[in-house]
TORTISE-761289 format. One record per residue: residue in one letter; x, y, z of N, C-alpha, C in turn. Coordinates in steps of 0.001 Angstrom, whole numbers, plus 500000, padded with zeros to 6 digits. Layout:
BEGIN
AXYZXYZXYZ/...
This chain:
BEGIN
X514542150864244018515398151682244877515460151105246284/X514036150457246574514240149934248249514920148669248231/X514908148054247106515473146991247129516986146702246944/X517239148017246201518921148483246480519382148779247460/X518486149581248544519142149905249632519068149232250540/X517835148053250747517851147102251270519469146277251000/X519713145491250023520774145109249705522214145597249889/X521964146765249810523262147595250242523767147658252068/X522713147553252549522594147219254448523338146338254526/X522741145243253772522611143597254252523986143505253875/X524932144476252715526137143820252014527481144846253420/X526738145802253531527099146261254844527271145545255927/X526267145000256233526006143993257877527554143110257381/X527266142309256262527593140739255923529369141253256145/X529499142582255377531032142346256115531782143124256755/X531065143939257474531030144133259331531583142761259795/X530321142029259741530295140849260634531381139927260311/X531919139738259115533147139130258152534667139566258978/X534510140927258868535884141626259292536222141648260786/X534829141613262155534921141128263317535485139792262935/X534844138770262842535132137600262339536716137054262143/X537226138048260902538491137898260494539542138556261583/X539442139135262488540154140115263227540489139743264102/X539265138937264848539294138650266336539625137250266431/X539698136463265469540525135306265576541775134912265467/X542564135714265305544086136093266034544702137180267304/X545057136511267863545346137866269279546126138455268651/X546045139928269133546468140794268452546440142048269045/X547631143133269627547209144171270563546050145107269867/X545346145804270832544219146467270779544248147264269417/X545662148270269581545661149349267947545660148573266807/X546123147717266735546585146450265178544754146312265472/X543862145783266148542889144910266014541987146228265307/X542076147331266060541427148536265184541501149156264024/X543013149220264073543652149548262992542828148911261478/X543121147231261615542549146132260252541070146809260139/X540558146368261512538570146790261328538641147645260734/X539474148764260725539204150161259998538978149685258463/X540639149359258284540657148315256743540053148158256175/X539129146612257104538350146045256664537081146405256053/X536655147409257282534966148033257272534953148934255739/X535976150504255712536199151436255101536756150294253556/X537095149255253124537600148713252206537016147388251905/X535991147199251502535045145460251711535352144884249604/X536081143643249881536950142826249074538246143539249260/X538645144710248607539918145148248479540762145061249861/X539816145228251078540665145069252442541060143413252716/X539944142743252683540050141260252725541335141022251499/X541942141320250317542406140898249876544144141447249965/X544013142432251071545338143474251747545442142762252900/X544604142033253522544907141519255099545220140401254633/X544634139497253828545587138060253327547189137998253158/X547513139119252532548709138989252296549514139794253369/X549047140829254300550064141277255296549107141154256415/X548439141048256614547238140878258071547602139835258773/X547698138411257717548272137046258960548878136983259441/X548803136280260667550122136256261511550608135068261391/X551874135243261567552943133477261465551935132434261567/X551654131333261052551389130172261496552295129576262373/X551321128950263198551972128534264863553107127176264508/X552724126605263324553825126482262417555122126369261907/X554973127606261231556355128092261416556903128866262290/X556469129524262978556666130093264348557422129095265258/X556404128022265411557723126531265773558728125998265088/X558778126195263774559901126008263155561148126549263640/X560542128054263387561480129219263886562040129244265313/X561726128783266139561814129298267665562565127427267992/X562134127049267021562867124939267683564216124946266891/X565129126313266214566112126701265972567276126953266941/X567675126293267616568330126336269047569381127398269094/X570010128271269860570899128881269863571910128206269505/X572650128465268441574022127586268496575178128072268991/X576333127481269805577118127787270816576883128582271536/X576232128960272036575617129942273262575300129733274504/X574500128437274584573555128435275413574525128289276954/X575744127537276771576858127932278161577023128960278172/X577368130229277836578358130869278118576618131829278852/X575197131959278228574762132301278806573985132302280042/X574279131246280121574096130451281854575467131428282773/X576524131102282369577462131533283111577322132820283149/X576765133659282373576467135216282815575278135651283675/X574403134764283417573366134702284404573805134613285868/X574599133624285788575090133010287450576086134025287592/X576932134736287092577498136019287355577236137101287741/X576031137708286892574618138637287741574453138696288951/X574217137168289150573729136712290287574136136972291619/X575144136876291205576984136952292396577075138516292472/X576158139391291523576796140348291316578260140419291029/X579018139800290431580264139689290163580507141182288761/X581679141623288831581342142359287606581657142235286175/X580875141835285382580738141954284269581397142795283358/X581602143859283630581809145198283008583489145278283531/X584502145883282686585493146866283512585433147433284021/X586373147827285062585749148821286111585522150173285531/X586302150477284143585899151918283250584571152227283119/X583955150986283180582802150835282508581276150362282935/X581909149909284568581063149120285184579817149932285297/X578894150541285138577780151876285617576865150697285410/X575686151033286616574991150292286529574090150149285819/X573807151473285058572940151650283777573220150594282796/X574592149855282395575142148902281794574877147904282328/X574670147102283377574752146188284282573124146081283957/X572456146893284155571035146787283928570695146320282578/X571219146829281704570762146207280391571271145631280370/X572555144935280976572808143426280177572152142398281006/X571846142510282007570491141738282480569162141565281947/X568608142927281368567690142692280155567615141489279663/X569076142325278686569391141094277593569518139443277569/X570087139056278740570703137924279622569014137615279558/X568281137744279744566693137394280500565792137370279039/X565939138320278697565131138399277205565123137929276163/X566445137407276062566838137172274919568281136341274684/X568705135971275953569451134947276299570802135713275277/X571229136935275281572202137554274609573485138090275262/X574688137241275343575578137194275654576601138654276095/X577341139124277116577509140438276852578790139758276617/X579689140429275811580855140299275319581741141486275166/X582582141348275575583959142458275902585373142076274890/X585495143342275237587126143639274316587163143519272964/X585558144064272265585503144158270785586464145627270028/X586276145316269028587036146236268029585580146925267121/X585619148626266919584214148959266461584812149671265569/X583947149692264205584650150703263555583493150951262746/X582946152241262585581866152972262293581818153446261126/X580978152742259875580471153988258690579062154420258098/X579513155945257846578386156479257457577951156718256251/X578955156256254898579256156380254004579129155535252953/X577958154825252545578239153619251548579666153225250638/X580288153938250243581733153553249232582544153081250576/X582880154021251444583210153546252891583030151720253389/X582036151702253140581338150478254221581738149291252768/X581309149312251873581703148476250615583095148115250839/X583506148769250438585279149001250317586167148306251264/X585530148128252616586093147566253424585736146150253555/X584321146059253603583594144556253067584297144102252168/X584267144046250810584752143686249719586073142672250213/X587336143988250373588519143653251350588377142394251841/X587491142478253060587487141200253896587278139817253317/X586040140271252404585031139124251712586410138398251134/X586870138842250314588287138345249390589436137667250126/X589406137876251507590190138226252401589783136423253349/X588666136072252846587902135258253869588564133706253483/X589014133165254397589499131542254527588816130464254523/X587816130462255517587082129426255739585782129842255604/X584673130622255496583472130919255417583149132305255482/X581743132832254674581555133764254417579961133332254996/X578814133818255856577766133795256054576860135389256214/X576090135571255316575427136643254955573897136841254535/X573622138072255396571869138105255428572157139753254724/X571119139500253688570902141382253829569159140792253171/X568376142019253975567517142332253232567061142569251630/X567905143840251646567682144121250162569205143285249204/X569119142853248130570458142400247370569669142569246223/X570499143640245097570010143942244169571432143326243177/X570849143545242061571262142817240673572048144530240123/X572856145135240494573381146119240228574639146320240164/X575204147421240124576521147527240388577171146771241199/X576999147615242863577256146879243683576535145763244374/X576037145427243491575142143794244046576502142828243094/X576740143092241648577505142818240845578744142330241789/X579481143383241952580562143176243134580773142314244229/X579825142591244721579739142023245912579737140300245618/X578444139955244333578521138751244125579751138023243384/X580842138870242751581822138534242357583217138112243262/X582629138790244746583514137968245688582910136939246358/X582061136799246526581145135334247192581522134399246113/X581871134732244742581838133438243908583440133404243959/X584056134159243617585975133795243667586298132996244930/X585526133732246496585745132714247313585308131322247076/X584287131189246780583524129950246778584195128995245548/X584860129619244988585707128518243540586660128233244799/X587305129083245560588329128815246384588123127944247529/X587054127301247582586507126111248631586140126763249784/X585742128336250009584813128749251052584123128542251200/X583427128258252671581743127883252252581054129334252365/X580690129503251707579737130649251265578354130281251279/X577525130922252237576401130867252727575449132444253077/X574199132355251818573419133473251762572590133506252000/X571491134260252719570280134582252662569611135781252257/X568930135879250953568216137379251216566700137296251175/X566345138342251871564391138567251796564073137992250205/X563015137574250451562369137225249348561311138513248659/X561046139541249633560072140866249597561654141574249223/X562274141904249903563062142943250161563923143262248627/X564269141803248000565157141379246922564570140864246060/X562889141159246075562125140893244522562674141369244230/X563543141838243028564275142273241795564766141177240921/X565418140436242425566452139035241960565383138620241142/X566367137595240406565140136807239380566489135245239786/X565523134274239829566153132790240028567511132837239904/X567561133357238616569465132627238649570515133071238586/X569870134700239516571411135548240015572346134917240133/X571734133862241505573286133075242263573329132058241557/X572776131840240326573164130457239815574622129826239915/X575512131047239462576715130711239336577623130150240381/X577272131149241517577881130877242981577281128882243544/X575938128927243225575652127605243236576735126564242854/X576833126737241266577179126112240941578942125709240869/X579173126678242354581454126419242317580676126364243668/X579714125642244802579876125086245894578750125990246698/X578576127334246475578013128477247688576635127920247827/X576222128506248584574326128710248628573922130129249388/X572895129940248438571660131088248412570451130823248716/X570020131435249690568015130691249980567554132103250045/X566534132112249719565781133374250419564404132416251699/X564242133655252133563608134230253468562230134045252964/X561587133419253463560090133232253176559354133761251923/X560193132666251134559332133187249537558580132321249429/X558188132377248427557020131902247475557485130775246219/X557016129913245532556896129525244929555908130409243577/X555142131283244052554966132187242697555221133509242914/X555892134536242408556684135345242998555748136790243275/X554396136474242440553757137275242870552222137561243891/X552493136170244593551611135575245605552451135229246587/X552300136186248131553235135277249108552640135789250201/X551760134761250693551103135039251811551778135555253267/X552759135353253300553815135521254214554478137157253675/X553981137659253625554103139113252596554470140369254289/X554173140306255223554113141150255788555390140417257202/X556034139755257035557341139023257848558664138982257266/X559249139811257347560773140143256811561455140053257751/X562676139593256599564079139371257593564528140418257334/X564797141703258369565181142937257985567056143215258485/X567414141820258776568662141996259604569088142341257702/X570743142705258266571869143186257692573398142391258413/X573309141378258505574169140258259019575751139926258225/X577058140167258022577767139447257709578758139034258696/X579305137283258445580405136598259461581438137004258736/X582572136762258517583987135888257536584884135352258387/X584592133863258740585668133130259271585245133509261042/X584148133966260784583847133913262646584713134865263567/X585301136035262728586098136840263344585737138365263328/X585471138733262181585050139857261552583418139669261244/X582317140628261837581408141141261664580953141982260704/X579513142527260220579248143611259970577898143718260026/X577152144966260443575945144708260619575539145991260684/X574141146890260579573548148543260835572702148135259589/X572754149642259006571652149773257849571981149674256516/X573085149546255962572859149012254349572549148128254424/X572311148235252808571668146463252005572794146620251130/X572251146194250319573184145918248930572443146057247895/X572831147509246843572031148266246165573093149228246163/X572762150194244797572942150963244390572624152469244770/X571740152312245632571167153632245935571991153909247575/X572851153096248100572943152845249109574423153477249068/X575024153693247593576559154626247368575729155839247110/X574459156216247175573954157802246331573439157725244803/X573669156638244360573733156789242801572281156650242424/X571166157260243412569866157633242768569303158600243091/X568570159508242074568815161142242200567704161057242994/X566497160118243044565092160222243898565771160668245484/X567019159668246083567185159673247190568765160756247580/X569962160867246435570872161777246623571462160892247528/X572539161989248560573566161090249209572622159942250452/X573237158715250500572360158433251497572819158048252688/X572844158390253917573422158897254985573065157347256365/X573848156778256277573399155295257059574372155240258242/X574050154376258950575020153682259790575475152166260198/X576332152065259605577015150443259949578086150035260495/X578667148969260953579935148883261659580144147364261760/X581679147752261645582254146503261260582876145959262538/X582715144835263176583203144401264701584057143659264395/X584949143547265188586336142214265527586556141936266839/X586236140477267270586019140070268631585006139403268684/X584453138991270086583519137923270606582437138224270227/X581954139521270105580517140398269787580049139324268215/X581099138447266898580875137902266141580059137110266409/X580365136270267455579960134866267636578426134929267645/X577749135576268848576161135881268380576152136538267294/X576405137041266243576118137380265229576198136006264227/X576811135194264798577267133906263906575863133148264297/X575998133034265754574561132320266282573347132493265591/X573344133750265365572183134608264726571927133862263802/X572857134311263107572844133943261193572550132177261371/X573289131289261765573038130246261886571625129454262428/X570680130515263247569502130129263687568483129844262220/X569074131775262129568423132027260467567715130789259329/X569341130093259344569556129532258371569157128244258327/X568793127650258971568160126215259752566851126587259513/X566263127589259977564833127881260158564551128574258534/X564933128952257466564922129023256208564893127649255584/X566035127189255230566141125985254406565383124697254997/X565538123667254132565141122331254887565872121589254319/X567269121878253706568124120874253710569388121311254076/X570697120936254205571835121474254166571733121914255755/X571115121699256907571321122646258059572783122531258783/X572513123686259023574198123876260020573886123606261065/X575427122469261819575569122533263369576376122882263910/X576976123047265311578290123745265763579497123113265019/X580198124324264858581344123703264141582541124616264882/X583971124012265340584597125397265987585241126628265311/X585492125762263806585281127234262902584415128116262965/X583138128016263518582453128905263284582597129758264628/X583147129473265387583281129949266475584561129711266824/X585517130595266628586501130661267255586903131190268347/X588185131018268930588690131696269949589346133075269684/X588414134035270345589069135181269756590094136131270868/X591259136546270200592149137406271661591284138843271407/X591493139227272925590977141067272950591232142039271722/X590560142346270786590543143131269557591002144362269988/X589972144860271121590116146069271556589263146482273032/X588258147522273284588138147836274620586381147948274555/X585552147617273494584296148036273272583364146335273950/X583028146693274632581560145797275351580539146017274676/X579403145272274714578653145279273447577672143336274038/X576635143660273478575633142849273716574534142556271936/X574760141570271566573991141425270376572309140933270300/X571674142049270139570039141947270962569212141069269113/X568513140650269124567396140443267958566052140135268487/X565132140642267816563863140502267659563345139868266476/X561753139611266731561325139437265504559484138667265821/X558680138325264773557568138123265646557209136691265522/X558799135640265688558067134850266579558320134702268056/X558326136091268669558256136076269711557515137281270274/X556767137475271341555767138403271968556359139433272784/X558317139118272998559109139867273981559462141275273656/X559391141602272278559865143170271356561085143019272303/X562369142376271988563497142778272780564191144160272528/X564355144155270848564503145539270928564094146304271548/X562857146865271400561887148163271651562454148093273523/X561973146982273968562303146942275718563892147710275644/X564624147851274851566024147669275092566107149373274739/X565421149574273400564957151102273781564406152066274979/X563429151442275297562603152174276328563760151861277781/X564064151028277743565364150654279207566626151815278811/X567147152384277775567990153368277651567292155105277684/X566241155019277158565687156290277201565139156707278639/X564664155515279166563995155837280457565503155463281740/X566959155336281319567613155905281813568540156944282143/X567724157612281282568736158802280312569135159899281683/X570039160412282156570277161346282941570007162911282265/X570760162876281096571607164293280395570535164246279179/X570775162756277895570400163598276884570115162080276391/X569631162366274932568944161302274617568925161639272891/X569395161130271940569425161356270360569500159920269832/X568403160249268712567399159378268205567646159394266674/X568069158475266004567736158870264257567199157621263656/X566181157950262868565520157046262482565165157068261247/X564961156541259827564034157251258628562206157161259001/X561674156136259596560592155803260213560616155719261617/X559595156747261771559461157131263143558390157196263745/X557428156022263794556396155541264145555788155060265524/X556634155403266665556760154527267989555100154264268432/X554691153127269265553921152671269575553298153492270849/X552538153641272043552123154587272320553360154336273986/X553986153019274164554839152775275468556210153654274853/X556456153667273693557843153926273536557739155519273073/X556591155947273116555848157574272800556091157789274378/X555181157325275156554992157841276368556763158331277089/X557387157353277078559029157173277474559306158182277071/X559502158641276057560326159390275082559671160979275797/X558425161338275841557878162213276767558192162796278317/X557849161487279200558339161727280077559666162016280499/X561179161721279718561861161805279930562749163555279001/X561363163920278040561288165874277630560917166773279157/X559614165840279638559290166686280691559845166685282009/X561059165778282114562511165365283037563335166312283036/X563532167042281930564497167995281678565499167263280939/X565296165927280214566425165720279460566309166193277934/X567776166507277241567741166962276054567486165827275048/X566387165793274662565655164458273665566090165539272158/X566919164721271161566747165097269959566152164235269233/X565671164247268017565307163100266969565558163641265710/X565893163392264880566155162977263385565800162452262439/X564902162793261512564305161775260653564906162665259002/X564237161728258110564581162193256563563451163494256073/X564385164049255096563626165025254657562370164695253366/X562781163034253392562125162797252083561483161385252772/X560332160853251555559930159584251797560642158262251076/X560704157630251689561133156183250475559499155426250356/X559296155440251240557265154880251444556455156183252427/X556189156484251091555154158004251523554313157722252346/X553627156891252933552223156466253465552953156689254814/X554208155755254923554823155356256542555480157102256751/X555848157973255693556472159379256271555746159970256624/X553878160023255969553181160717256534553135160612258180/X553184159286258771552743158782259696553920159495260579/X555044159358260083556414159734260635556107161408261360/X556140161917260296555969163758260374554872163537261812/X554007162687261483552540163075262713553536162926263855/X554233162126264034554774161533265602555822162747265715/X556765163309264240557391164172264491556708165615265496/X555724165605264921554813166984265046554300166800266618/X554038165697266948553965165360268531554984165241269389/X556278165140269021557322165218269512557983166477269979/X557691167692268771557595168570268960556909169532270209/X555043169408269894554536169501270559554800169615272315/X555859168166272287555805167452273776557132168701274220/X557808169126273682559331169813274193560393169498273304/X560879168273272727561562167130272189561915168594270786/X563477168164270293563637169039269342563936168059268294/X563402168321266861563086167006265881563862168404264395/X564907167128264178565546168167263112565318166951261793/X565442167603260576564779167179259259566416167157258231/X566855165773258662568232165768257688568336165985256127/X568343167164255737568463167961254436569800167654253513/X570787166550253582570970166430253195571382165023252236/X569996164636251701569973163101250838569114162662251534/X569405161282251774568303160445252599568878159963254044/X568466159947255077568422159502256251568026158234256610/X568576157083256655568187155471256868569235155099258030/X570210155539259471570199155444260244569205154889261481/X569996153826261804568913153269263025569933153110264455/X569825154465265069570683154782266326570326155233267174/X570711155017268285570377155747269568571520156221270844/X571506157264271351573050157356272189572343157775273520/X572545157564274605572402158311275694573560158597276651/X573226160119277286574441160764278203575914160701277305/X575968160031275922577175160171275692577912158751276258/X577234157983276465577587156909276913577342155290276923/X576146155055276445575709153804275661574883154403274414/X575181153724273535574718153842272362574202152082271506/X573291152337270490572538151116269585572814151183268504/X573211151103267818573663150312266318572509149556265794/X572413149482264778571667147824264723570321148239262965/X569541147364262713568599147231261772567355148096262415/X567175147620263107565976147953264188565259150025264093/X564043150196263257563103151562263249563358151721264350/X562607153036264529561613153356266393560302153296265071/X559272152187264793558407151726264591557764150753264794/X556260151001264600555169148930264890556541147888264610/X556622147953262728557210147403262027558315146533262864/X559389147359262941560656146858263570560614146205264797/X559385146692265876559257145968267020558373144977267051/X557587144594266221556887143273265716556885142654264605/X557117143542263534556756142514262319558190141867262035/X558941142868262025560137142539261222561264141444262164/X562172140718261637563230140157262560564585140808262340/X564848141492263305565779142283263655566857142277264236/X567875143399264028569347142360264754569778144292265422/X570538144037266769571173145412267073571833145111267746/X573370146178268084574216145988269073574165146664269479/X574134146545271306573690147339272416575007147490272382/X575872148433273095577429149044273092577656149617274210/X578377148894275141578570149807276656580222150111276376/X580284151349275775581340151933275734581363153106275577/X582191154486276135581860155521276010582204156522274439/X582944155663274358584200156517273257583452156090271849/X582842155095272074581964154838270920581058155584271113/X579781155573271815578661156570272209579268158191271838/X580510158785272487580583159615271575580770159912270375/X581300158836270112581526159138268866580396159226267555/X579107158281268239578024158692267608577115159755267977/X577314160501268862576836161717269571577692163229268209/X579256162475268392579482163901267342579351163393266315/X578701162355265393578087162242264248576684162631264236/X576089163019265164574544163369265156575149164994264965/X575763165436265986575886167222265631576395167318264306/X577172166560264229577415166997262597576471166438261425/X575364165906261834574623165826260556573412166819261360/X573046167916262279572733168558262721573241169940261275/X574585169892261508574818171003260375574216171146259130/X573475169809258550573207169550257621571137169492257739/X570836170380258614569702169345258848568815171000259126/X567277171040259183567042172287259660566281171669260892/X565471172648262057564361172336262966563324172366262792/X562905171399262951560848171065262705560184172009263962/X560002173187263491559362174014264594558091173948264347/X557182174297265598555975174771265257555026175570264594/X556182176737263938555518177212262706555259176532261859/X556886175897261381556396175139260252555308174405259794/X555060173492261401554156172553261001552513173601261021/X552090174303261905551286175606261313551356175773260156/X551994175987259787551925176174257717551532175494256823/X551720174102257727551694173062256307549846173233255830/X549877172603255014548118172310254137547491171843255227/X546088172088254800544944170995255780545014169924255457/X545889169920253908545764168112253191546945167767253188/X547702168021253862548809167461254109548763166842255499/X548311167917256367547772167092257604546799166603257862/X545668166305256580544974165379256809545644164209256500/X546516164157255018547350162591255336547979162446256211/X548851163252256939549133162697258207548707162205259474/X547716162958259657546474161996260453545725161062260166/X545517161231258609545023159809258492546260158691258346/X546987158862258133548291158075257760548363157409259461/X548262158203260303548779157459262019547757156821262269/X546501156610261813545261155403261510545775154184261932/X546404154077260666546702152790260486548542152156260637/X548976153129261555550559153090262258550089151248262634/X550033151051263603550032149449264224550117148475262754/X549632148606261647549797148033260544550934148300259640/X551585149184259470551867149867258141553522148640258093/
């Protein structure tokens, strides 16, 4: 018996000392470094064999791979906005000029070297058959190139579809150019795109593997939602491409997103984007400027707009900054929808101080989980949100996968991008900042009206719930910096 418990210390000590060891040899902010130890200590083999596959961070590596991806056609036009700043010259129309706008596109200009671009065309859906329907259109519609990122691309209906216009173009001498997650679009099996291969297109995925069920790179997704056609027409927010994304799965019911389709200059960094992507994926075939890919575009329409991305090979969270710079200018009001709602403790604090400002903070999350572990965590931040003043309504009808933000009714975010760890570090992310008003409202009266549909997370409620329900939720915000 002493010699068991002797042994049992020593197997104690050995990986204590293992999991310091493993932890502290990557920098890493303070909650993530606690967060793993927890892991590690509370889980000895089974944690070591959960931090291998999502614990590492980029190799410095590919991280240089990634980042020696040069902006393509950009890098003038964002000099010249810089030196415009500078002059204070204005940027903005005079409809539009507020300096709240002027401020973030300096952000952006500084952070992330992201171009502000005027006189786009926006057109907003919330509706998967909606958002398809019009894609499709275009895809068919496309002359010279089709370039496309989605996360998820499933082998379904509308995965079916969708791949049936990438290949008609591509017999038609488009260049057709894909990327999907290699995590996101395990489903695929090798030789979905065989076909498209084989009439000219390409397909890579995003940091896979060579065995599909080992990929050390397991916790770095490309979470954008990216399409070009012909460098004119955009599309970008929260579908993937899937089936569940028209409603057609009873787990999730209708599912309630936001995406939008741009026409105008706002493409071109979206082209940049995709093109960084795609260099820093493959290692053969790379793209260089071409003026097809960048065309000259006339005024679409009246929407300004700035194309922000993140992702972690970089330490800047441009997003999240680009969050906390709109919330912490909020005058009037401030509405938030998210399915994961995890914020870190800077973009918690913001969101607070600006309840105890007197501004009207709403938030929005799903009534259901898609990853139970991350909703527990969700509800906790909900339940603190609450707590703080902040009114947090529970969209009751289907699923909620919106990633938006509006303030005063007057700039609003679009884009891939949680209010979570995830989205502001792990993931690489794409959003359009929007200095326009008529857009901002217009996603302001899409929040009241999914308000109709939605009930309030009051403080009874959460009083009611189980002790074991809020013990997973407290234990669930443990390990937030990881999840």
């Amino acid at each position: 018996m002493q010699i068991f418990l002797i042994s049992l210390i020593a197997i104690i000590l050995l990986n204590t000392i293992f999991a310091i060891i493993t932890v502290f040899r990557e920098k890493r902010d303070i909650a993530a470094t606690w967060a793993w130890l927890l892991v590690l200590v509370l889980l000895p083999i089974v944690g070591f064999i959960f931090y291998l596959f999502i614990g590492n961070k980029l190799s410095r590596k590919k991280i240089f791979d990634i980042k020696a991806q040069e902006s393509i056609g950009m890098p003038e036009l964002v000099q010249a906005q810089k030196e415009m700043l500078a002059d204070d010259e204005n940027l903005l129309s005079t409809k539009q000029a507020t300096e709240n706008a002027k401020e973030m596109a300096s952000l952006f200009l500084e952070s992330d070297e992201s171009i502000l671009t005027k006189g786009n065309k926006v057109q907003l859906f919330t509706d998967g058959a909606d958002k398809f329907d019009a894609l499709l259109k275009d895809l068919y519609a496309a002359q010279h190139h089709i370039h496309l990122i989605y996360y998820i691309f499933k082998n379904d209906k509308i995965g079916n579809r969708v791949l049936a216009a990438l290949e008609k173009r591509a017999a038609a001498g488009v260049e057709v150019l894909v990327i999907y997650d290699a995590l996101g679009s395990r489903s695929l099996k090798p030789n979905f795109f065989k076909k498209l291969r084989s009439l000219g297109g390409h397909a890579e995925s995003f940091f896979g593997s060579h065995f599909s069920f080992i990929n050390l790179r397991f916790n770095y997704r490309n979470h954008r939602k990216i399409v070009i056609i012909d460098g004119k027409i955009g599309y970008t927010g929260g579908f993937n491409v899937g089936d569940e994304y028209l409603g057609e799965y009873k787990k999730f019911g209708y599912w309630r997103d936001t995406h939008m389709k741009i026409e105008g200059n706002a493409v071109l960094p979206l082209q940049s984007r995709f093109l960084m992507d795609w260099n820093a994926t493959v290692s053969h075939h790379k793209l260089e400027y071409q003026e097809n890919y960048f065309p000259l575009i006339k005024k679409q329409g009246k929407t300004n707009m700035q194309i922000v991305s993140s992702g972690p090979d970089t330490e800047t969270q441009q997003i999240k900054k680009g969050y906390i710079k709109m919330i912490s200018m909020a005058k009037e009001s401030v509405f938030i929808q998210s399915p994961y709602f995890v914020p870190d403790d800077s973009v918690l604090e913001t969101i607070e101080i600006a309840v105890m400002s007197g501004i009207d903070v709403k938030i929005m999350i799903p009534n259901k989980p898609d990853h139970p572990f991350i909703y527990r965590a969700t509800v906790y931040y909900a339940a603190e949100m609450v707590a703080a003043g902040a009114e947090v309504y529970i969209y009751d009808n289907g699923f909620l996968h919106a990633k938006t933000i509006v303030i005063d009714g007057k700039i609003c975010s679009i884009g891939t991008a949680n209010f979570d760890f995830r989205s502001f570090k792990l993931n690489f992310e794409v959003n359009a900042f929007i200095y326009d008003p008529e857009v901002a409202k217009q996603q302001q009266k899409l929040f009241y009206k999914d308000i109709e549909k939605s009930y309030l997370l009051t403080q009874e409620l959460l009083d009611n719930q189980s002790y074991w329900l809020k013990f997973k939720q407290t234990f669930s915000r443990l390990f937030s910096p990881i999840l």
